[in-house]
C-alpha positions as CSV (number, residue, x, y, z in Angstrom):
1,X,0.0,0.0,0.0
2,X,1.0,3.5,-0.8
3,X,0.3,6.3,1.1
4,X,0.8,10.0,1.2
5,X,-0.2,13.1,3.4
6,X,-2.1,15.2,1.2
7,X,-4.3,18.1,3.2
8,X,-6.2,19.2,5.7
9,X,-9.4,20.5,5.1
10,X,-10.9,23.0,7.3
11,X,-14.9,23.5,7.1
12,X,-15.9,26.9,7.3
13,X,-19.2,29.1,6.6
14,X,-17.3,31.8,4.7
15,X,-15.2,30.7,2.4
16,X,-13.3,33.6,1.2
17,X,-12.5,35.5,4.9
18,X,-10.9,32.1,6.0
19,X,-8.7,31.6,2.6
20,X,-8.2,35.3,2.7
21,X,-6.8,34.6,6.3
22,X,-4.2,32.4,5.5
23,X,-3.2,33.9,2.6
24,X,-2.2,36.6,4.7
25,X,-0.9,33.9,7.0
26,X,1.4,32.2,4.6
27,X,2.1,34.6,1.8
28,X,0.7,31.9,-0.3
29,X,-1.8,32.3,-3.0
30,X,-4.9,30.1,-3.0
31,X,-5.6,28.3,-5.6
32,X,-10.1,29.1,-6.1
33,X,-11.6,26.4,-7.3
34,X,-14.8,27.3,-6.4
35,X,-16.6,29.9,-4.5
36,X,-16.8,27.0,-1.8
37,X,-13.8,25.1,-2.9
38,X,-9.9,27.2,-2.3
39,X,-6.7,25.6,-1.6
40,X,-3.2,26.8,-0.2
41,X,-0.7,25.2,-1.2
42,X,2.5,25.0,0.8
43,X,5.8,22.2,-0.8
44,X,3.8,19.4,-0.9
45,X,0.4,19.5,1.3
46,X,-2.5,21.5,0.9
47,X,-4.7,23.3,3.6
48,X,-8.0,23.1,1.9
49,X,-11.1,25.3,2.9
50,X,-14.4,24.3,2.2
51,X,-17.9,26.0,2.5
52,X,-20.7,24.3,4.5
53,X,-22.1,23.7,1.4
54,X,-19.6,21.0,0.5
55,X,-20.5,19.3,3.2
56,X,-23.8,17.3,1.4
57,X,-21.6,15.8,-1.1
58,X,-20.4,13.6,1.9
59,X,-23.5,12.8,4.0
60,X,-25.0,14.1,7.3
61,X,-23.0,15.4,10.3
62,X,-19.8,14.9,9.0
63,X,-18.6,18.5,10.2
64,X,-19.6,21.2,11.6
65,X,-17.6,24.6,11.2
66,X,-16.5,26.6,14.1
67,X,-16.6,23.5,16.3
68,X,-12.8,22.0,16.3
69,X,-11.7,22.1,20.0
70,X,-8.6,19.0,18.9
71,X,-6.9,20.3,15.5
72,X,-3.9,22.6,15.7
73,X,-2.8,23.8,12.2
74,X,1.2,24.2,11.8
75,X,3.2,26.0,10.1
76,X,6.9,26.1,10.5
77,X,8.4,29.8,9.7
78,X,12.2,30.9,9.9
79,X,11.9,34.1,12.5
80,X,7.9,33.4,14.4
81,X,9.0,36.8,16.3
82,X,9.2,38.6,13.0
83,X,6.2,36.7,12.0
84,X,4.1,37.8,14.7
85,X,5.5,41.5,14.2
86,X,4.1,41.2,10.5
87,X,0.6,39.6,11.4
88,X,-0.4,41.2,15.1
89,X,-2.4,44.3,14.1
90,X,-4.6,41.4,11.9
91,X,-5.2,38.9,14.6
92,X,-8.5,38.9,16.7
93,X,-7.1,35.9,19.0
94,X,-3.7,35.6,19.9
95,X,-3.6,32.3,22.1
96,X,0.3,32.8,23.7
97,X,2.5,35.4,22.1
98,X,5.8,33.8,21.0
99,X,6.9,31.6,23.9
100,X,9.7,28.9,23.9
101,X,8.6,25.8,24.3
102,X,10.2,22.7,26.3
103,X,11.0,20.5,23.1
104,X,12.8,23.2,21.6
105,X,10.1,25.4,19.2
106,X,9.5,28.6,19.8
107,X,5.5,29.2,19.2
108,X,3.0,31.6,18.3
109,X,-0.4,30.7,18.9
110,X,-3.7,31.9,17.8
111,X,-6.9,31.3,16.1
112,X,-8.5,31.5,12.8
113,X,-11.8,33.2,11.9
114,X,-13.2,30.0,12.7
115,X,-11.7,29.7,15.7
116,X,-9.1,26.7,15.0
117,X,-5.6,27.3,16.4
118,X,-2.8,28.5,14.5
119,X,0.7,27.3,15.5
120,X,3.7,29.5,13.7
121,X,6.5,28.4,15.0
122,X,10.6,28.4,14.7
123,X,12.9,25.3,15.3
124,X,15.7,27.6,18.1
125,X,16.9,24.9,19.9
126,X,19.9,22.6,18.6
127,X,18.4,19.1,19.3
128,X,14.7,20.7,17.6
129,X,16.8,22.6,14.6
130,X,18.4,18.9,14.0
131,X,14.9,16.8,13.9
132,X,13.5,19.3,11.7
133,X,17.1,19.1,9.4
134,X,17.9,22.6,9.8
C-alpha cells in the first residue's frame, strides 16, 4: 500500500475571509476552485477550505464549522517573532505570544476566523533545529 499526506481540510461558513486569512498567513496564493472550494498550497500539502455547502456531497453530520476544539494547524516559519510583528495588528485571537517551548520550538499561537488554532513556529533549539534538518 502507498500512502501519502495530502491536506487538511478545514470547514468553514465563509469561504473567502478564512482563505483570505491564510493567505495573509502564509504569503501563499490560493488556488479558487470554487466559491466554496480554495486551496493553499504549501511544498507538498495543501490546507483546503471548504464552505458548509460541501459538506452534502459527503453525508449528514460529518462537520460542523467553528466546532474544532482538537486540531492545531502548523506552520513552520524561519523568524515566528518577525512573523508575529508582521501579522499582530490582523489577529483577533492571539492564544500565547511567542513563547519557547520545552522540546525546543518557539510558538506563536492563535486562532482562525473559525476559531481553530494556528501554531507559527521556529525550530531555536539545537536538538529541535536537527529533527527538523535545519
Amino acid at each position: 500500500m502507498t500512502i501519502s499526506f495530502a491536506s487538511v481540510r478545514l470547514i468553514t461558513a465563509d469561504v473567502a475571509a478564512t482563505t483570505a486569512f491564510y493567505e495573509r498567513v502564509t504569503g501563499a496564493t490560493a488556488a479558487r476552485h470554487t466559491d466554496q472550494f480554495s486551496e493553499i498550497r504549501i511544498g507538498g500539502l495543501a490546507l483546503a477550505v471548504a464552505g458548509t455547502p460541501t459538506l452534502a456531497l459527503f453525508g449528514e453530520r460529518v462537520a460542523e464549522p467553528a466546532a474544532n476544539r482538537s486540531l492545531i494547524v502548523e506552520f513552520r516559519v524561519d523568524d515566528v517573532d518577525a512573523e508575529y510583528e508582521r501579522l499582530r495588528d490582523g489577529l483577533d485571537d492571539v492564544v500565547q505570544e511567542p513563547t519557547t517551548m520545552p522540546w525546543g520550538n518557539r510558538s506563536l499561537l492563535f486562532r482562525d476566523p473559525e476559531g481553530n488554532l494556528v501554531n507559527l513556529f521556529t525550530p531555536v533549539s539545537a536538538e529541535a533545529r536537527t529533527r527538523f534538518g535545519i
